[in-house]
C-alpha positions in Angstrom: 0.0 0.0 0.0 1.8 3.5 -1.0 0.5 6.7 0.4 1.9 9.8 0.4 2.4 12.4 3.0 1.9 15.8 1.3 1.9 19.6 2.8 1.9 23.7 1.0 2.9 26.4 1.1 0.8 29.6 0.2 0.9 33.2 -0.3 -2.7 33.3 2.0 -6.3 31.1 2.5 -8.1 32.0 -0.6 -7.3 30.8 -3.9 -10.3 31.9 -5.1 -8.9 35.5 -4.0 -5.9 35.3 -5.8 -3.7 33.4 -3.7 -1.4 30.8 -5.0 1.0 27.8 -3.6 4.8 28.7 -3.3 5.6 25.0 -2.1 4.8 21.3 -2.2 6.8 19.0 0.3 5.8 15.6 0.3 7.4 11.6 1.6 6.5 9.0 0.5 5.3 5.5 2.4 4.8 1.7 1.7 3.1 -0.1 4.0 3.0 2.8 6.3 6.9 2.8 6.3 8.9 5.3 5.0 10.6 4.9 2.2 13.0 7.6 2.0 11.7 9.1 -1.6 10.3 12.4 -0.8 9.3 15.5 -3.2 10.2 18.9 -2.5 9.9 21.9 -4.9 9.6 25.8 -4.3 6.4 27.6 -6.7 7.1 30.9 -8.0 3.6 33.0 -7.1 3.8 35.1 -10.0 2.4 37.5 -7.4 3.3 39.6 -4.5 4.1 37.9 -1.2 2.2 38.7 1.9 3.3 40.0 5.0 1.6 37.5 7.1 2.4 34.7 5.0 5.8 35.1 4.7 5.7 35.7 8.6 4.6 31.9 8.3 6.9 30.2 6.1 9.9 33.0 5.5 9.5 32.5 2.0 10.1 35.6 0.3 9.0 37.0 -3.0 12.6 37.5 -4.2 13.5 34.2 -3.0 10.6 33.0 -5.0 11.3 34.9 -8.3 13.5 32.4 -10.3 11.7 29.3 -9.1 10.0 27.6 -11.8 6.1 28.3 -12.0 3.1 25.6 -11.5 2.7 25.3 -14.7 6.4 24.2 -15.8 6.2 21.1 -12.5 2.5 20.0 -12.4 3.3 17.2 -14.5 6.4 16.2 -12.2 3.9 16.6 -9.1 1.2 14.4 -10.4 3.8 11.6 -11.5 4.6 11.6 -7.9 1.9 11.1 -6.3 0.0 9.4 -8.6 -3.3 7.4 -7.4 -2.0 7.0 -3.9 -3.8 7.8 -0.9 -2.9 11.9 -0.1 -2.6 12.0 3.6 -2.7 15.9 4.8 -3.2 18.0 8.2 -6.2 19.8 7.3 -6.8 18.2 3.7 -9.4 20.7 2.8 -7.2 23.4 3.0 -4.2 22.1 0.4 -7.0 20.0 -1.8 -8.3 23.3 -2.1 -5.2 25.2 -3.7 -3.6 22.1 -5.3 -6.5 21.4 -7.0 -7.0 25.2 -8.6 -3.8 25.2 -9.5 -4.7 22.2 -11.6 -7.2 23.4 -12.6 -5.9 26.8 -13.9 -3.3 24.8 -15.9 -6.0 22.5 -17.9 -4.9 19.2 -15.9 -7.2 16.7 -14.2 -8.4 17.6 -10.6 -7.9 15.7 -7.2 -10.6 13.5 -6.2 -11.3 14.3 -2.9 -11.7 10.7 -1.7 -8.1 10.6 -2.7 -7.4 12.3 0.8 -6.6 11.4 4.4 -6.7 13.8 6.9 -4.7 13.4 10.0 -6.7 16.6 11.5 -10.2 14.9 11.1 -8.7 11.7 12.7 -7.1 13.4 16.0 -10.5 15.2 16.8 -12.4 11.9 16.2 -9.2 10.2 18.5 -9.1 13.3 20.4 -11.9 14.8 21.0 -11.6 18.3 22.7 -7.9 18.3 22.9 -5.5 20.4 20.7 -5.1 19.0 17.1 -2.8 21.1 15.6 0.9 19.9 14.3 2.3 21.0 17.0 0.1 19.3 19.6 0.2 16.3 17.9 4.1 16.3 18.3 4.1 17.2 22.2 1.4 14.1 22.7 3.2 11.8 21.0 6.6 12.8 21.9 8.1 13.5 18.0 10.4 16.3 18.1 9.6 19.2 16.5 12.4 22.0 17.2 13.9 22.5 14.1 10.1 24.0 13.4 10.8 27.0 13.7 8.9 28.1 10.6 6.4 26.4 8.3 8.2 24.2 5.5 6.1 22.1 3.4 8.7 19.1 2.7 9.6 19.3 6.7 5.9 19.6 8.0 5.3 16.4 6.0 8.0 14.9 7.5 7.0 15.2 10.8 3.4 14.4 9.5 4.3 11.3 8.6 5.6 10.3 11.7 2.8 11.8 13.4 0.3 9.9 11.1 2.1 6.3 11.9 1.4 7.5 15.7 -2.7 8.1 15.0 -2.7 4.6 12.9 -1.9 2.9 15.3 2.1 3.4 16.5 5.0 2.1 14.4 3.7 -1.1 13.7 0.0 -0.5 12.7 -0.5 -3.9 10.6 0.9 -6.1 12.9 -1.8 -8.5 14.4 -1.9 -11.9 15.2 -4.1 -14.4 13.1 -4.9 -17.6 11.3 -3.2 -16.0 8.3 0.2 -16.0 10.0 1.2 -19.4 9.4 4.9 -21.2 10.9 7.1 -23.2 8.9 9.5 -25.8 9.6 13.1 -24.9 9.9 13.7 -25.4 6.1 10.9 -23.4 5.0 9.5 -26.6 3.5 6.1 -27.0 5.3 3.6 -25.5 7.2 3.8 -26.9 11.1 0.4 -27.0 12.6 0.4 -25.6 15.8 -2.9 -25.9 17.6 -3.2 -27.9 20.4 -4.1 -31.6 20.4 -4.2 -34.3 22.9 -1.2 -36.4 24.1 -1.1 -39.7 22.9 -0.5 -40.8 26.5 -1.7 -39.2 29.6 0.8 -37.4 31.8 1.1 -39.5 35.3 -0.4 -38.1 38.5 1.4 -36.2 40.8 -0.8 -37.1 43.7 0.2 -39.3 46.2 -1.7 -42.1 47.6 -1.6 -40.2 51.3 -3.1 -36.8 49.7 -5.4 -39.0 47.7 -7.1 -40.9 51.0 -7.0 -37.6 52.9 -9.1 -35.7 50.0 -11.6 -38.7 50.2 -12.4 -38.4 54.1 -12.7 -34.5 53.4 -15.2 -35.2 51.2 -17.0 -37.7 53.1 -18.0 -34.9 56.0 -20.2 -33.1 53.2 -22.1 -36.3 53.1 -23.8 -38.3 50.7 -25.6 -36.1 48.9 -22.9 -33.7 48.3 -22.1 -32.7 44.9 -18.7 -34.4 45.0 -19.8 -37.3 46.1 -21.6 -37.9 42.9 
């Protein structure tokens, strides 16, 4: 099972506004295990950069001005990800902008089925306690102190260990059930290993003394005591 672990970037919280995505950061997994393959790229705006958001991510419109535009990576981006499952803090938000981006360049949209988000899954894990990033990081114990701004390749870094934590820790498939089957020491056959009755009886450990003594116990309860029946 691949998913990937995807965060942005923006210039603000509207697209329809004008606002546009300066960065994508996203990690792959397989089998809910990191594989080390990630996907970073900085988005030139073609626009001006906002006080507040650059307050957020540092990312300045200079910095921004020779990084290549959504148009020129889209098709990078969507080789990436591909079909697999989007997981996102707050999917909402980025399925919002990365899908008018797409959409402004003439490319397919986004399903929104094709997203997991982590934020819907602490509330319903969590409910009334703080679901933000941050929070997330402090319950679970994941350091988070090279955060010191928003970074969308870092974010979904920590994400994805985050994400692993709200699955169900760093082993979320591991059960135990009649699928997992043993096999002999050469790997040539299954060994069955349910229990089955000895072919002879182990001998009893009672001796004949504690044997007589139990019997006169039992003969004070009488004869119409149950274990005299």
């Amino acid at each position: 099972m691949r998913e990937v672990v995807l965060d942005t970037e923006t210039t603000g919280f509207e697209p329809n506004d004008g606002d546009r995505i300066v960065e994508i950061g996203a990690v792959e997994l397989l089998n809910h295990l990191p594989t080390g393959r990630t996907y970073h790229q900085y988005i030139n705006p073609e626009r001006n950069m906002p006080e507040g958001a650059f307050g957020v991510h540092g990312l300045s419109e200079n910095f921004l001005s020779d990084k290549p535009v959504f148009k020129s990576i889209a098709q990078d981006f969507i080789d990436f990800i591909g079909d697999s499952s989007l997981v996102i803090h707050n999917a909402s938000f980025d399925m919002k902008f990365l899908n008018a981006e797409l959409g402004w360049v003439n490319r397919p949209l986004l399903p929104k089925t094709q997203a997991i988000d982590t934020l819907a899954i602490a509330r319903r894990k969590f409910p009334g306690s703080p679901a933000s990033l941050d929070a997330l990081c402090r319950r679970f114990g994941i350091d988070n102190s090279s955060r010191t701004l928003h970074g969308a390749l870092l974010d979904s870094e920590i994400l994805a260990e985050v994400y692993l934590e709200l699955v169900g820790g760093r082993q979320p498939d591991l059960v135990l059930s009649g699928s997992s089957v043993k096999k002999s020491a050469d790997g040539s056959a299954p060994l069955d290993c349910r229990p089955s009755e000895r072919p002879t009886p182990l001998a009893s450990r009672l001796s004949e003394t504690e044997k007589a003594a139990h019997e006169k116990f039992i003969a004070t309860f009488g004869v119409e005591a149950l274990w005299s029946k």
